[in-house]
N, C-alpha and C positions, 0 to 999 in steps of 0.2 A: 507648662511647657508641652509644645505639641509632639508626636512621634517622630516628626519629620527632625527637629532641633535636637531632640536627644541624642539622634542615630548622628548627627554632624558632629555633638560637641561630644560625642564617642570615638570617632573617625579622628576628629581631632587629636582629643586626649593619648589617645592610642601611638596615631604615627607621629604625634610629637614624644613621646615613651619613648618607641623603635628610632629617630632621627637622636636623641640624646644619648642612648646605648651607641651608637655607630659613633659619633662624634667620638666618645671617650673609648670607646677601640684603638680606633684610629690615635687620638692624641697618646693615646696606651703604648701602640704599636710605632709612634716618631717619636716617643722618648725612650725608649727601648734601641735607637739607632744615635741615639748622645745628641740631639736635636737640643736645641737650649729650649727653656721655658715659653721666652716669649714668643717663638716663635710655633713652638704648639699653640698657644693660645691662640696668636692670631689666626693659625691652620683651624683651628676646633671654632672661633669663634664666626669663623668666615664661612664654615662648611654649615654649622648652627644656623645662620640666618638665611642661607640659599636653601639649605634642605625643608627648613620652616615656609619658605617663601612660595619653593615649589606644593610642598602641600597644601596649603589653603586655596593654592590656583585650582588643584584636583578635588579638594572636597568642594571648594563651589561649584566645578563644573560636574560633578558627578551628582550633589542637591539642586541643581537649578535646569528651570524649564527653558527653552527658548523654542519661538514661536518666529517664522520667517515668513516672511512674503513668496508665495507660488509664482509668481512671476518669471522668467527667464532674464536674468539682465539685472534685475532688482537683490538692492542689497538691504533691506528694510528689516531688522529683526528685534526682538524686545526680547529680553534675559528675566526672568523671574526666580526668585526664592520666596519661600515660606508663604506662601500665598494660598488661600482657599481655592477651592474649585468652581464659584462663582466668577472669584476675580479673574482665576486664569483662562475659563471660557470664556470672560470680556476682553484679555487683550490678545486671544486666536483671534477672535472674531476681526478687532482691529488690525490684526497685525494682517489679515486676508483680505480687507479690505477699506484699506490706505490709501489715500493719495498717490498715484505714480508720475512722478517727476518726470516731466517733457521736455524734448529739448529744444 
C-alpha cells in the first residue's frame, strides 16, 4: 500500500468516525424531543448515507489529479488517482495535446 492510499483510507476511516458521532447526536438530540423510533432512524439513516456520499466525493477530489486541455472553449479533461508519475506525465501530455473538435 502506497502513501498516497494510506492517507485516503485514513481520511476516510476518520470522517466516516466524525459522520457516525454526528448522526447519533443528532438521533440523541430528536429522541430527547419524544420523536418515535422509527423515525430517528430514518433521520440518522438518511443523514448516514448523504454525509458518507458527500465524503467520498471530497476525499476523491482532494486524492486526484485532473489534467485539462489549455484551449479556451475546450472541455477535454482526464481525472486521475493512484497513479505513478510516469503515467500521470503521459496523460498531461495527452490531455495538451488532444484532438480539438471542429465544428
Amino acid at each position: 500500500m502506497n502513501r498516497a492510499s494510506a492517507t485516503r483510507r485514513c481520511l476516510l476511516l476518520t470522517g466516516f468516525a466524525a459522520v457516525t458521532t454526528l448522526v447519533v447526536v443528532i438521533g440523541v438530540r430528536l429522541s430527547g424531543y419524544g420523536v418515535s423510533l422509527v423515525l430517528v432512524l430514518a433521520c440518522a439513516f438518511a443523514l448516514q448515507s448523504s454525509l458518507t456520499s458527500l465524503l467520498f466525493h471530497l476525499v476523491d477530489a482532494l486524492s486526484s489529479t485532473t489534467h485539462r486541455c489549455s484551449r479556451p472553449g475546450c472541455d477535454f479533461h482526464v481525472r486521475l488517482t493512484s497513479v505513478d508519475a510516469t503515467e500521470n506525465r503521459r496523460w498531461q501530455e495527452i490531455a495538451a495535446n488532444h484532438p480539438h473538435r471542429t465544428a
